[in-house]
gemmi code that builds the backbone of each chain (N, CA, C; Angstrom):
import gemmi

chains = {
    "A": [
        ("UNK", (-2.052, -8.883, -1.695), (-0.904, -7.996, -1.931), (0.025, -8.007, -0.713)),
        ("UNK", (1.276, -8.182, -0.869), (2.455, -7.984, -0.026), (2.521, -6.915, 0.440)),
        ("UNK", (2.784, -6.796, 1.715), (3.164, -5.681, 2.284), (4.255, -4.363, 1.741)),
        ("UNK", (5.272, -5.311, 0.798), (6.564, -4.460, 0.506), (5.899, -3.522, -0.722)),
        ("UNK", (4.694, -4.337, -1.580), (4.560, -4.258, -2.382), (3.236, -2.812, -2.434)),
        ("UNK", (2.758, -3.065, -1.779), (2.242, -2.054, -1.385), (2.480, -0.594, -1.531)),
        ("UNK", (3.905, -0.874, -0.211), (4.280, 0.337, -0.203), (5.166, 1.276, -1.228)),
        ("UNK", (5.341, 0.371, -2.011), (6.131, 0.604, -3.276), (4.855, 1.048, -3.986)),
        ("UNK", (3.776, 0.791, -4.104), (2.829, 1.519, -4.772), (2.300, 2.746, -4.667)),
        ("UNK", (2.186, 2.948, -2.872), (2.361, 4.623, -2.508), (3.339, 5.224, -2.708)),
        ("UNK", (4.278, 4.322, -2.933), (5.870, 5.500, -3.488), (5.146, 6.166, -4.910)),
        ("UNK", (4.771, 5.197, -5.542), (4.757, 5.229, -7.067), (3.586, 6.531, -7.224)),
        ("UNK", (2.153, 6.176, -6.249), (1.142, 7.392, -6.342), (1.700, 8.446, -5.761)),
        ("UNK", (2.913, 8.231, -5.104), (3.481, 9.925, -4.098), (4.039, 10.650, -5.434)),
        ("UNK", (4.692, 9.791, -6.226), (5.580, 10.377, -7.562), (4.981, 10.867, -8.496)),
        ("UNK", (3.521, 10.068, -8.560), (2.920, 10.877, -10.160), (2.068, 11.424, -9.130)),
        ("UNK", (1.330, 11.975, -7.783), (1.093, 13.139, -7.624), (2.222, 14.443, -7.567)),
        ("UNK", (3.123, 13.715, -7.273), (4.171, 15.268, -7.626), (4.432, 15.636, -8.808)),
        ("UNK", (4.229, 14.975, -9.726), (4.467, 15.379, -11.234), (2.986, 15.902, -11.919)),
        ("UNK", (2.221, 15.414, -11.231), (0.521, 16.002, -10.999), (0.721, 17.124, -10.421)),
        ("UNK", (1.133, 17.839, -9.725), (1.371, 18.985, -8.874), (2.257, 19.751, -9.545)),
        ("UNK", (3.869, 19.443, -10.089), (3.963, 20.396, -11.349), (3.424, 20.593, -12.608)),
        ("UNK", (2.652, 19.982, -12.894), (2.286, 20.060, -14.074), (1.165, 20.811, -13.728)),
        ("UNK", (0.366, 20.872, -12.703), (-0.673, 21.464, -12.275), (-0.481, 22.967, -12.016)),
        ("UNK", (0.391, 23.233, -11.711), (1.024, 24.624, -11.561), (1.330, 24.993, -12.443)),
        ("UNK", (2.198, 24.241, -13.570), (2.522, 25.003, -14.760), (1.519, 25.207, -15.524)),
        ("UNK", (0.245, 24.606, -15.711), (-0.919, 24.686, -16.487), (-1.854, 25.701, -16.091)),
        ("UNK", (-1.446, 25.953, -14.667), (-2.283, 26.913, -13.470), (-3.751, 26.169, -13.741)),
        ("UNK", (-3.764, 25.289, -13.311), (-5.464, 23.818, -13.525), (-5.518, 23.691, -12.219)),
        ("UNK", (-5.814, 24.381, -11.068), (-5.979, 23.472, -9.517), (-6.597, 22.232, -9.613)),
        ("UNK", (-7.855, 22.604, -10.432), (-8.452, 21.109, -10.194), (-7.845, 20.075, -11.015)),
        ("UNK", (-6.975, 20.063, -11.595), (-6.184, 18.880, -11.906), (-5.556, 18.112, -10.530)),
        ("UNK", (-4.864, 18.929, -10.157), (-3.913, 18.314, -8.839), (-5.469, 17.702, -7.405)),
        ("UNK", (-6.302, 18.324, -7.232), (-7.625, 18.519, -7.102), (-8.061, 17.007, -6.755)),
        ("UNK", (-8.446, 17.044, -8.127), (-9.164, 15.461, -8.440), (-7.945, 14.808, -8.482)),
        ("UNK", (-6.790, 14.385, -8.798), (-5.701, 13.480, -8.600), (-5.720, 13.286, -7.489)),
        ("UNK", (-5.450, 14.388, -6.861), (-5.071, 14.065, -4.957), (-5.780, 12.902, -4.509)),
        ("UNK", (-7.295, 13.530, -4.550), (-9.018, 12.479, -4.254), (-8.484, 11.025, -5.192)),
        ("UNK", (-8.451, 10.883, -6.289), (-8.133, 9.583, -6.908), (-6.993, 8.815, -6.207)),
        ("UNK", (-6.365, 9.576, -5.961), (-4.561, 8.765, -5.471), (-5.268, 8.228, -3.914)),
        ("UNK", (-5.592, 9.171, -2.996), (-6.057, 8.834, -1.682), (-7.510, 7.300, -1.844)),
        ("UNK", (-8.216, 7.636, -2.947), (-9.251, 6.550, -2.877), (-7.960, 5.450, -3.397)),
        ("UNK", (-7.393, 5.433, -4.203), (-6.755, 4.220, -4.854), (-5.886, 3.436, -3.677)),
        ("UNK", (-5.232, 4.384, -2.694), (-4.354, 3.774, -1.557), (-5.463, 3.384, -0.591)),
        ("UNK", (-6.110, 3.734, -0.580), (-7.215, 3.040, 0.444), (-7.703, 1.721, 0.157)),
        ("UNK", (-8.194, 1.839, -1.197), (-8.369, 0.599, -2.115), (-7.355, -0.807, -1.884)),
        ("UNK", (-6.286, -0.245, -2.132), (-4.702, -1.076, -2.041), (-4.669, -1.744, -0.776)),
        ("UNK", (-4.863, -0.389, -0.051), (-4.896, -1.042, 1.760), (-5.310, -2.191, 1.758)),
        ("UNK", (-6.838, -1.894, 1.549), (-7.847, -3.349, 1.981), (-7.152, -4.755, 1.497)),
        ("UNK", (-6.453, -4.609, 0.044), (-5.744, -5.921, -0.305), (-4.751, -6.636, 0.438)),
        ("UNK", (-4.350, -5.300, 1.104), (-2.788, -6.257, 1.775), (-3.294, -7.739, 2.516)),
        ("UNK", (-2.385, -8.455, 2.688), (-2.687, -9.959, 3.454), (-1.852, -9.715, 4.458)),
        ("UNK", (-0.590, -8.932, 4.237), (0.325, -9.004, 5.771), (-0.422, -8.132, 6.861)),
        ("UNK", (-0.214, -8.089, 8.128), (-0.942, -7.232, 9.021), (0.544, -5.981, 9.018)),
        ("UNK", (-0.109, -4.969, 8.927), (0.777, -3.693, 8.907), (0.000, -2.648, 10.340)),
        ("UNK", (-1.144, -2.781, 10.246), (-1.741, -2.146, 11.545), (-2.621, -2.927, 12.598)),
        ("UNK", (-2.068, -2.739, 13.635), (-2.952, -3.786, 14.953), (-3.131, -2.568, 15.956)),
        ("UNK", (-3.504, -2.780, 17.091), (-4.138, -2.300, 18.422), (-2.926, -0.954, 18.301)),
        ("UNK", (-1.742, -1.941, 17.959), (-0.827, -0.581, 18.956), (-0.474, 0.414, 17.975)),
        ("UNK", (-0.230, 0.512, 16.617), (-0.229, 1.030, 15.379), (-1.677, 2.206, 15.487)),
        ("UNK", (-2.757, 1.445, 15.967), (-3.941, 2.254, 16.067), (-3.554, 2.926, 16.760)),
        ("UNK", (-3.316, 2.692, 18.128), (-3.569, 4.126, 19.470), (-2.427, 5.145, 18.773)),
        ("UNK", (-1.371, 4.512, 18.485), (0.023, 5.342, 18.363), (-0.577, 6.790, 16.983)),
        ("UNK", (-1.601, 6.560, 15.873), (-2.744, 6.957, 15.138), (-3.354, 7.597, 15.933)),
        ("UNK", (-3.829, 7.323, 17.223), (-5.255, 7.703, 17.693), (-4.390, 9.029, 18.388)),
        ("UNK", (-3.317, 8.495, 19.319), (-3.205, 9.573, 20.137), (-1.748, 10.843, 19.347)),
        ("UNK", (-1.715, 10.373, 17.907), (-0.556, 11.719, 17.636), (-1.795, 12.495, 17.358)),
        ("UNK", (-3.059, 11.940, 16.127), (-4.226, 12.567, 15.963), (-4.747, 13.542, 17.047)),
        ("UNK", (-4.968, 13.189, 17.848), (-5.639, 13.840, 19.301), (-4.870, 15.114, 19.599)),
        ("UNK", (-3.467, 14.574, 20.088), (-2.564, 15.935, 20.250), (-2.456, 17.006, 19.325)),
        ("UNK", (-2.123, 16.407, 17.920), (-2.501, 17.597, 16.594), (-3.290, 18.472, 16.816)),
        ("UNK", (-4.897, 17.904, 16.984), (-5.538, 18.143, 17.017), (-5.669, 19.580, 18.157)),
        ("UNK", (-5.312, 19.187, 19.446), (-5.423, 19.750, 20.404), (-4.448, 20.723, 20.451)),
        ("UNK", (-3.338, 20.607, 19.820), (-2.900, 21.979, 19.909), (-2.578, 23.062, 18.503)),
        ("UNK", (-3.169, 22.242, 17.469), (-3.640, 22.463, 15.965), (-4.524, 23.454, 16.157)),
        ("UNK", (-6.043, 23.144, 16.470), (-6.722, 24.130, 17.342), (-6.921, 25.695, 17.911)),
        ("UNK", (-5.656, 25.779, 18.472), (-5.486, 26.591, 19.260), (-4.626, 27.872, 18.176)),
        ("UNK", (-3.736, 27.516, 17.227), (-3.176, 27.979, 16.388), (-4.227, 28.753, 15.144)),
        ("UNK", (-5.063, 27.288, 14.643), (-6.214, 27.798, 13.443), (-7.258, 29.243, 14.185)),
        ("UNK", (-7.443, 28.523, 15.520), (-8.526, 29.571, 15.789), (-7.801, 31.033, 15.840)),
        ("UNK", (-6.453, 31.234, 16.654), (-5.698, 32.355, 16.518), (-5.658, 32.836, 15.074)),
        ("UNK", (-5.370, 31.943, 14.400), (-5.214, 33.075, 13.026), (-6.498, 33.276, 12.555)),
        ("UNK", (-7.820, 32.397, 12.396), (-9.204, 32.747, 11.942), (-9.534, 33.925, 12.445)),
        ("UNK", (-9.353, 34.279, 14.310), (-10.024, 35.339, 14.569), (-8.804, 36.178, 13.739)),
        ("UNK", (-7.971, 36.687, 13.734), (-7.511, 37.591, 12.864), (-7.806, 38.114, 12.058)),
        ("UNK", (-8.422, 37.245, 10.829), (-9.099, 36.806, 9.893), (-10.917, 37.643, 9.985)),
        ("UNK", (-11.403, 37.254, 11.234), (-12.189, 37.814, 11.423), (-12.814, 38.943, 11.587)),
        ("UNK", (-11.216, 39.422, 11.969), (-11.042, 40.917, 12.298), (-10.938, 41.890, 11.237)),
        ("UNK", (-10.298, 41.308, 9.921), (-9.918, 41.929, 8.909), (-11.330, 42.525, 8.039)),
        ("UNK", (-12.046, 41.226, 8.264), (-13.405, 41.445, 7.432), (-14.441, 42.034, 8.273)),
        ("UNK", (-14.414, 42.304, 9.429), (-15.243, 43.450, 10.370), (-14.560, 44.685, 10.188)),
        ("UNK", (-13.756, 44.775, 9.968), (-13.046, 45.784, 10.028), (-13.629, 47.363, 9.170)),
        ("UNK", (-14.073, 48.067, 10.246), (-14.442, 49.235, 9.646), (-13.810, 50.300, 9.473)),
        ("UNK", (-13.925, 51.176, 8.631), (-12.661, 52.145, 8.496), (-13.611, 53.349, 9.255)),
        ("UNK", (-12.444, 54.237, 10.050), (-12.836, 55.350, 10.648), (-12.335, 57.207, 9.676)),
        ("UNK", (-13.185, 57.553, 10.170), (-12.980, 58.518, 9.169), (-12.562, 60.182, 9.964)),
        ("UNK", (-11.298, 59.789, 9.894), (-10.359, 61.200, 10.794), (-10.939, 62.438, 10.128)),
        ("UNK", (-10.938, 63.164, 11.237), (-11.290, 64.738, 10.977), (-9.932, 65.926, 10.062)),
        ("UNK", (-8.671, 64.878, 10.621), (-7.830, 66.428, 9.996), (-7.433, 65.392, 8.467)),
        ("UNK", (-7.823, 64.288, 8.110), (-7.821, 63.601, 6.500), (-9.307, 63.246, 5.996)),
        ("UNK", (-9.620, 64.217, 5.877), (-11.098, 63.465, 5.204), (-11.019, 62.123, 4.039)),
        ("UNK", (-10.110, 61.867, 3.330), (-9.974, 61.033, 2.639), (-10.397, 59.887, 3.052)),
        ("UNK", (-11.392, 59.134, 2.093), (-11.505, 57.752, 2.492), (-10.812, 56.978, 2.100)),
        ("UNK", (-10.769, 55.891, 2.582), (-10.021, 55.133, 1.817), (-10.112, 53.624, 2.084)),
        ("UNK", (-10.687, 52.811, 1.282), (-11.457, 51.872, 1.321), (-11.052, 50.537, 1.983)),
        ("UNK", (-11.920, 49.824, 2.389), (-11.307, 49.121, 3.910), (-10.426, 47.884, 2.828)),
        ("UNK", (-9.585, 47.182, 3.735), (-8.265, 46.587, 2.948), (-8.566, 45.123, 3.358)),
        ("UNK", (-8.787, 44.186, 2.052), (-9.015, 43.037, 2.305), (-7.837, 42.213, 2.254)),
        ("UNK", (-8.344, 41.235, 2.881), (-6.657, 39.949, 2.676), (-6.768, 39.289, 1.636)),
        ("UNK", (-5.929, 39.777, 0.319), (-5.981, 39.048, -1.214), (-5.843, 37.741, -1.301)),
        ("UNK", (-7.081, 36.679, -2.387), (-6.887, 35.920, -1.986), (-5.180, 34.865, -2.321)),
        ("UNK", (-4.479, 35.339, -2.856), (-3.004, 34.539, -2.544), (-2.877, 34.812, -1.190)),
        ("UNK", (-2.879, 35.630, -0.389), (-2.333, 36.228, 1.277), (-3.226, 34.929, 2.046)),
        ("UNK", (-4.623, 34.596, 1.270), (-5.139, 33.381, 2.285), (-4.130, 32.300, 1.882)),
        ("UNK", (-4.115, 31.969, 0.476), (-3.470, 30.802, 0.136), (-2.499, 30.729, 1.059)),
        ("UNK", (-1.615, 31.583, 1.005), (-0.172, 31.599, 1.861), (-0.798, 30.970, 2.966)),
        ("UNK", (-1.235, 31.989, 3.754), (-2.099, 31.021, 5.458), (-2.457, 29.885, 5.331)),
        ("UNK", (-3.071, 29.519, 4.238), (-3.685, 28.120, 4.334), (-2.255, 27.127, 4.723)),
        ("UNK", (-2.064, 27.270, 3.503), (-0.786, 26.804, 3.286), (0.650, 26.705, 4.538)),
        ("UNK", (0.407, 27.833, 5.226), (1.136, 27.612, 7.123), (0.276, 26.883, 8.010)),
        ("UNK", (-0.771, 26.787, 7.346), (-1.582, 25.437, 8.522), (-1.074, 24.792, 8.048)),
        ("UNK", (-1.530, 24.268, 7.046), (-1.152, 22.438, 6.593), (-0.026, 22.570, 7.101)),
        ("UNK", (1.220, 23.264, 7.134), (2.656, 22.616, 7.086), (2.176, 22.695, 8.610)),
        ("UNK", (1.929, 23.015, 9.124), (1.969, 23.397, 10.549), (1.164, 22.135, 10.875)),
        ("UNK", (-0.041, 21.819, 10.343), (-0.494, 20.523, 10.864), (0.280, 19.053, 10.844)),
        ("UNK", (0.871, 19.432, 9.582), (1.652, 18.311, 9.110), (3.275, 17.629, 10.056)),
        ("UNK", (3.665, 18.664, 10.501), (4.623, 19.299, 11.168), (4.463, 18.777, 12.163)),
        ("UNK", (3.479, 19.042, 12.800), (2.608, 18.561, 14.526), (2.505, 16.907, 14.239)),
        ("UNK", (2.167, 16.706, 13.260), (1.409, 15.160, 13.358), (2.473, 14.222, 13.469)),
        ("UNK", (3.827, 14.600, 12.267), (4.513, 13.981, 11.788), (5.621, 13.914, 13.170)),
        ("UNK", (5.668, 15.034, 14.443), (6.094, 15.468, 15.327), (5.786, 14.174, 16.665)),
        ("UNK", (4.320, 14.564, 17.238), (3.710, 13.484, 17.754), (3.594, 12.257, 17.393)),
        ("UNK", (3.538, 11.812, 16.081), (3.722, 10.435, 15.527), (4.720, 9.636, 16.152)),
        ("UNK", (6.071, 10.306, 16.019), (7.118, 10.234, 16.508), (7.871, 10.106, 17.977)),
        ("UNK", (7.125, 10.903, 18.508), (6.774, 10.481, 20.098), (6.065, 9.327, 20.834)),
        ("UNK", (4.859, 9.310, 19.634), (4.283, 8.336, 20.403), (4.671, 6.842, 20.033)),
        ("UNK", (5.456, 6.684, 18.684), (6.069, 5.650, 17.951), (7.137, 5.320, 18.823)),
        ("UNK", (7.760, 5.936, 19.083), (9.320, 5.595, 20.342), (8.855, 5.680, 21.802)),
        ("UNK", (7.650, 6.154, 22.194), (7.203, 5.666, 23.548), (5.979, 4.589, 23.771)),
        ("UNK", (5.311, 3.794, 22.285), (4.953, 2.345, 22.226), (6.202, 1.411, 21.722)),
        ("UNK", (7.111, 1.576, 21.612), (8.533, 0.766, 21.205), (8.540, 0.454, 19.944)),
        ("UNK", (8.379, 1.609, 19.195), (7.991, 1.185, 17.490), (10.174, 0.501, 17.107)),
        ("UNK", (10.687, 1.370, 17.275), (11.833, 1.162, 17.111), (13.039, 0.118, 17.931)),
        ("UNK", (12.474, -0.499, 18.820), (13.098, -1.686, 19.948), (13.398, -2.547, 19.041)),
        ("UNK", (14.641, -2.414, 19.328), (15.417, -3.907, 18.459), (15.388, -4.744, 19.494)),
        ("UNK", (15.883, -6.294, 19.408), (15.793, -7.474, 20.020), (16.750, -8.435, 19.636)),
        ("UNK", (17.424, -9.077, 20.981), (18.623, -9.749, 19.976), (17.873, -11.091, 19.036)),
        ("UNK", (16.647, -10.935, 19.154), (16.023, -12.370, 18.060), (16.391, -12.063, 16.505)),
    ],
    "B": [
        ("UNK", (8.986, -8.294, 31.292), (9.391, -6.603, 31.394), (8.558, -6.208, 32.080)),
        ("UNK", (8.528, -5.205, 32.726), (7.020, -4.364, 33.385), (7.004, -3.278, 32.448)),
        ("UNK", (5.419, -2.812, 32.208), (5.043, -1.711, 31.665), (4.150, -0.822, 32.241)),
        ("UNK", (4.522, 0.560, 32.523), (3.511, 1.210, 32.541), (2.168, 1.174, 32.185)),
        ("UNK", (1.051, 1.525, 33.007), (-0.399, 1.436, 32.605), (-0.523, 2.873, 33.298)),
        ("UNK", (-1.811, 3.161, 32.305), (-2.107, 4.496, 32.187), (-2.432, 5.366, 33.669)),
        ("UNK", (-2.552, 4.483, 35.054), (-2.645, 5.069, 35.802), (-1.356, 4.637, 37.058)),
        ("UNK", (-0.321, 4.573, 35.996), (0.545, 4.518, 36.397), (1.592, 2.958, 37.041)),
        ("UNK", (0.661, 2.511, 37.330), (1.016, 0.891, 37.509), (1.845, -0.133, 36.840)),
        ("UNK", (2.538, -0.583, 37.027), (3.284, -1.843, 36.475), (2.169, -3.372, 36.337)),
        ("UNK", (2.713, -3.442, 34.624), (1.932, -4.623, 33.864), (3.026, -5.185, 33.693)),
        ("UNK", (3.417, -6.538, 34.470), (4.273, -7.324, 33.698), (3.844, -8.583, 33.400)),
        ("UNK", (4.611, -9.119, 32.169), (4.433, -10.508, 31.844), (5.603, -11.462, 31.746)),
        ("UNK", (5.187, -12.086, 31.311), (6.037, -13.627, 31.213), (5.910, -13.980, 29.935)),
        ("UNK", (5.731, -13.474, 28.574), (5.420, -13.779, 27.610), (6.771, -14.448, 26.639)),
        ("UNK", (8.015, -13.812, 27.252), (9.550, -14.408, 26.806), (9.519, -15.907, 27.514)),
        ("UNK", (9.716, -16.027, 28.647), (9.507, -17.183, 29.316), (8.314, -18.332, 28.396)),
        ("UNK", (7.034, -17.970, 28.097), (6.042, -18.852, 27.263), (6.313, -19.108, 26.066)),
        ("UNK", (7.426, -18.026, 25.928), (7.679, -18.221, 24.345), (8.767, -19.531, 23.805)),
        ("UNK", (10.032, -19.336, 25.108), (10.525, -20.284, 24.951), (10.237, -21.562, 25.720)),
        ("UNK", (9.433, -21.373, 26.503), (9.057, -22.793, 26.668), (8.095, -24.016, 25.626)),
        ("UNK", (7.571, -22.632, 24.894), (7.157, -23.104, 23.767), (7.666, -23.054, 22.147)),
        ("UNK", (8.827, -22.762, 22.394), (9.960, -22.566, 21.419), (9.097, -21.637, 20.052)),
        ("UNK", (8.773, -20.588, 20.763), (8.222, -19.512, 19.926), (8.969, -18.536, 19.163)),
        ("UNK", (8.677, -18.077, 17.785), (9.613, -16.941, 17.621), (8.072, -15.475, 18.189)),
        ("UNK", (9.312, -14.313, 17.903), (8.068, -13.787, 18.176), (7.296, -13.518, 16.793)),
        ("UNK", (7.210, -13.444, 16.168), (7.110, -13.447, 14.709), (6.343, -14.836, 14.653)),
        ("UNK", (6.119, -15.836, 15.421), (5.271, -16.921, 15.328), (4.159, -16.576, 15.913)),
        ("UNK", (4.271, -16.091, 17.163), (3.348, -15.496, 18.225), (2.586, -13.948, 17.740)),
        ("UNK", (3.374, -13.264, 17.043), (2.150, -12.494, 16.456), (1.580, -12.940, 15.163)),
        ("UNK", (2.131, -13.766, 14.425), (1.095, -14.203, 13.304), (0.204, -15.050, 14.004)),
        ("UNK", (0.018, -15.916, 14.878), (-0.789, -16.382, 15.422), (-2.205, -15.925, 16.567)),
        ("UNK", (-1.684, -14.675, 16.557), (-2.505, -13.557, 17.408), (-2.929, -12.170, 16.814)),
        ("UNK", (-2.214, -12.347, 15.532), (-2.804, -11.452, 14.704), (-2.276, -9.613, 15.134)),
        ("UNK", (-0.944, -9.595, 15.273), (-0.317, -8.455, 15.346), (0.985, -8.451, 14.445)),
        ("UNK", (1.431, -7.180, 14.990), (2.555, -7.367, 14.119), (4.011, -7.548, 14.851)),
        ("UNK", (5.080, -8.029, 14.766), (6.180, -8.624, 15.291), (6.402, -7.869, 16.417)),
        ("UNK", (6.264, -6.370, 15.940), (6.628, -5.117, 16.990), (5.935, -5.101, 18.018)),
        ("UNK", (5.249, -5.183, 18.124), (4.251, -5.338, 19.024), (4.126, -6.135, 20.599)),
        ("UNK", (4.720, -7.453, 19.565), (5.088, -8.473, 20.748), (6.036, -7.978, 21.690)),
        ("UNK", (7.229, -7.537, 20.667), (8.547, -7.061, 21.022), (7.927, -6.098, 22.045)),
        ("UNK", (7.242, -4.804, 21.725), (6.660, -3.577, 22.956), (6.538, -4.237, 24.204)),
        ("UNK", (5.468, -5.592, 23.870), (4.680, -5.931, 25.215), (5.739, -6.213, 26.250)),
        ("UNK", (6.770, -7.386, 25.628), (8.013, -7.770, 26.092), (8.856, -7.181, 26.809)),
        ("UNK", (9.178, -5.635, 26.146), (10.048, -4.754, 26.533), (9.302, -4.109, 27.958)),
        ("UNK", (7.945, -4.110, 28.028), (7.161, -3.234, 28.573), (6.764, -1.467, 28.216)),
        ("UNK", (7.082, -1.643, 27.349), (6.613, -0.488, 26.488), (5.208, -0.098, 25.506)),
        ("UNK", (4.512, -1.090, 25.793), (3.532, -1.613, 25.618), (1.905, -2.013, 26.053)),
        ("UNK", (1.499, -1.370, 27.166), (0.639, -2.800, 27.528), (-0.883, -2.980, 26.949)),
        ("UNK", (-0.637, -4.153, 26.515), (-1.815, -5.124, 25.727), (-3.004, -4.481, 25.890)),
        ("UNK", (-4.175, -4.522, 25.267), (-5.400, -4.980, 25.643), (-6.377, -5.897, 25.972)),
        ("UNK", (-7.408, -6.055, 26.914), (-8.115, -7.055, 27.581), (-8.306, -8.113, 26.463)),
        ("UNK", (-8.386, -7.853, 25.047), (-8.640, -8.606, 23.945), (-7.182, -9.537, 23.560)),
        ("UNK", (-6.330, -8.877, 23.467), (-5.021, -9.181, 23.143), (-4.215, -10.280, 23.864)),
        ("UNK", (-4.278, -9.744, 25.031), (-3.823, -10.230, 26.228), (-4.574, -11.588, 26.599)),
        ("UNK", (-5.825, -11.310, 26.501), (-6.472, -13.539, 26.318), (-6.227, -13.721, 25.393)),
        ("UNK", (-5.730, -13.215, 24.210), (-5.854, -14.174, 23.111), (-3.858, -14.866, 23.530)),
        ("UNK", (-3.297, -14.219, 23.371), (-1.881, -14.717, 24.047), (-2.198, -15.733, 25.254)),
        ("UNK", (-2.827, -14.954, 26.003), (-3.056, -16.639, 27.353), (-3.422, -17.595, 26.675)),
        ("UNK", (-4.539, -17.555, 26.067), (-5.136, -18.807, 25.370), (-4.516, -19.500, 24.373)),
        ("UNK", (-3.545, -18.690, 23.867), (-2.649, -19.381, 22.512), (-2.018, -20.754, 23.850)),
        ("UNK", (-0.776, -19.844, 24.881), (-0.369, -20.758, 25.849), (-1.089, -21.458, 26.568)),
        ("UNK", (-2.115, -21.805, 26.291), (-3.335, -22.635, 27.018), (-3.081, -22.419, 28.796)),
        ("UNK", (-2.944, -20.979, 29.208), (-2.730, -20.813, 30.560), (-3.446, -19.990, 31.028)),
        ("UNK", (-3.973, -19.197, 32.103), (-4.995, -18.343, 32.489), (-3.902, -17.053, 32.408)),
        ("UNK", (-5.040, -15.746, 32.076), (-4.735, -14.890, 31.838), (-3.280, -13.849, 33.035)),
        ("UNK", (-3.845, -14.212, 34.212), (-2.836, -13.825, 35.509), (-1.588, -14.627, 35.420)),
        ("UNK", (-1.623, -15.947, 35.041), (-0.302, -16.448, 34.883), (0.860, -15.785, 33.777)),
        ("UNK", (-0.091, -15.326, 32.774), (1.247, -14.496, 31.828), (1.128, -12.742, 32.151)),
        ("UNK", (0.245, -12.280, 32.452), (0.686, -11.232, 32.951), (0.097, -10.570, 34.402)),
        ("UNK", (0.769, -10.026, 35.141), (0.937, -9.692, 36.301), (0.407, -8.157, 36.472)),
        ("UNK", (-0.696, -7.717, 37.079), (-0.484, -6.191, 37.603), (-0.295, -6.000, 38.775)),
        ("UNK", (0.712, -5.529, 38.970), (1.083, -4.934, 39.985), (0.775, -3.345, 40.742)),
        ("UNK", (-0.036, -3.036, 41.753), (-0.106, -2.450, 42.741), (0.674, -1.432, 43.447)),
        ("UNK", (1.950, -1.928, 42.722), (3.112, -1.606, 44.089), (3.405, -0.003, 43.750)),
        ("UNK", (3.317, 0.685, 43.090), (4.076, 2.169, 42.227), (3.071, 2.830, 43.192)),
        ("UNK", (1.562, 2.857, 43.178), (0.945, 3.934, 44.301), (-0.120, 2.820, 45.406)),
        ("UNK", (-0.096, 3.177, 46.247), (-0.725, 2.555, 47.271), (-1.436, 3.810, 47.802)),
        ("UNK", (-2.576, 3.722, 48.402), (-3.466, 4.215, 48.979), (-3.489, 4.030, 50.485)),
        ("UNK", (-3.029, 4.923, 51.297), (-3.494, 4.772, 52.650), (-5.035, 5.086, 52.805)),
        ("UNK", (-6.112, 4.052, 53.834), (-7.082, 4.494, 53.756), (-7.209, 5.196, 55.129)),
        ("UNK", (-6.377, 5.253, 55.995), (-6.281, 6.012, 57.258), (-5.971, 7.062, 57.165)),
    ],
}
model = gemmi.Model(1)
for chain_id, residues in chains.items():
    chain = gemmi.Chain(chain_id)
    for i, (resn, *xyz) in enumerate(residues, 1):
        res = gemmi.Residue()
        res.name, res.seqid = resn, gemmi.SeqId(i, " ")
        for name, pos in zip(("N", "CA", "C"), xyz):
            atom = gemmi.Atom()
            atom.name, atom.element = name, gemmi.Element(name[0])
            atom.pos, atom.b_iso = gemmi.Position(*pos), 0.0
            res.add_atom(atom)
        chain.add_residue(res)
    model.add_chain(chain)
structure = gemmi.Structure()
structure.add_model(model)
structure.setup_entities()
């Protein structure tokens, strides 16, 4: 498989997972979009192995290795901030004032309120990666033109 | 070009010079070394520098020893030992 050709094929799995993803919502089916996602990701992996052109070497790797790393490292620091939060919510004991006797029962984070969070990582991871990628792509000379 | 190395040092080569003495494109020289065009271009620019693997396989394409196409240079930090 050609390189061009390829990537015209992840266009094609990016398109029917997005039409997998509305349709998944309108059906309210998570695990539709679910198992597509897993199928689309095994199938481009699959594809990968065919290519014959070289698309990734040494420097493609590190430029991989080290946006990964940074994500990572300051990805980290963000998840754990909001988990303990998180942590806090579900320890959370209610105290019981003397001039309101009323109880009133301890207040969980519904689960859409996680979805939402989840959902500010990923962009937030995504964000970072796609961020550092970019750095490290223009400081290995991904973009150096040449008068050849 | 010279390139930075991770502890700061200048890596340069001669790999433009081998190329046309061997009337290379670079696009010949990485299909033959098994990278991709960009790559060459990085090393070239010095934006780049190779690995111990990479870097013989390029000497050896030019049938020349590895120090003749690229150079490290010393000169960015020096160490007084006094």
């Amino acid at each position: 498989m050609k390189k061009n050709t390829f990537y015209l094929f992840t266009g094609c799995i990016a398109l029917v997972l997005l039409a997998l993803f509305w349709y998944s919502v309108e059906l309210h089916t998570p695990l539709l979009i679910e198992i597509g996602f897993i199928v689309a990701i095994i199938a481009i992996y699959l594809a990968r192995k065919r290519v014959t052109d070289i698309i990734e070497d040494e420097r493609t790797a590190r430029i991989t290795e080290e946006a990964a790393v940074r994500t990572f490292q300051v990805f980290w620091v963000g998840f754990c901030a909001l988990s303990i939060g998180v942590v806090m919510e579900i320890l959370y004991i209610p105290s019981f004032p003397r001039d309101h006797p009323a109880i009133h029962p301890p207040q969980m984070l519904p689960p859409r309120m996680l979805g939402y969070l989840q959902l500010g990582l990923l962009c937030l991871m995504i964000f970072l990666y796609v961020g550092f990628r970019i750095y490290y792509a223009r400081k290995y000379g991904e973009w150096e033109t040449d008068e050849e | 070009m010279p390139g930075n190395t991770e502890n700061g040092r200048l890596m340069k080569n001669k790999i433009k010079v081998y190329r046309a003495m061997h009337d290379l494109t670079q696009e010949d020289l990485a299909h033959a070394t098994g990278v991709t065009r960009q790559t060459i271009l990085a090393i070239e620019k010095g934006k780049y520098v190779p690995s111990l693997d990479l870097a013989f396989k390029i000497s050896r394409y030019f049938n020349v020893n590895i120090e003749e196409v690229f150079q490290y240079s010393d000169a960015v930090r020096t160490i007084d030992v006094d």
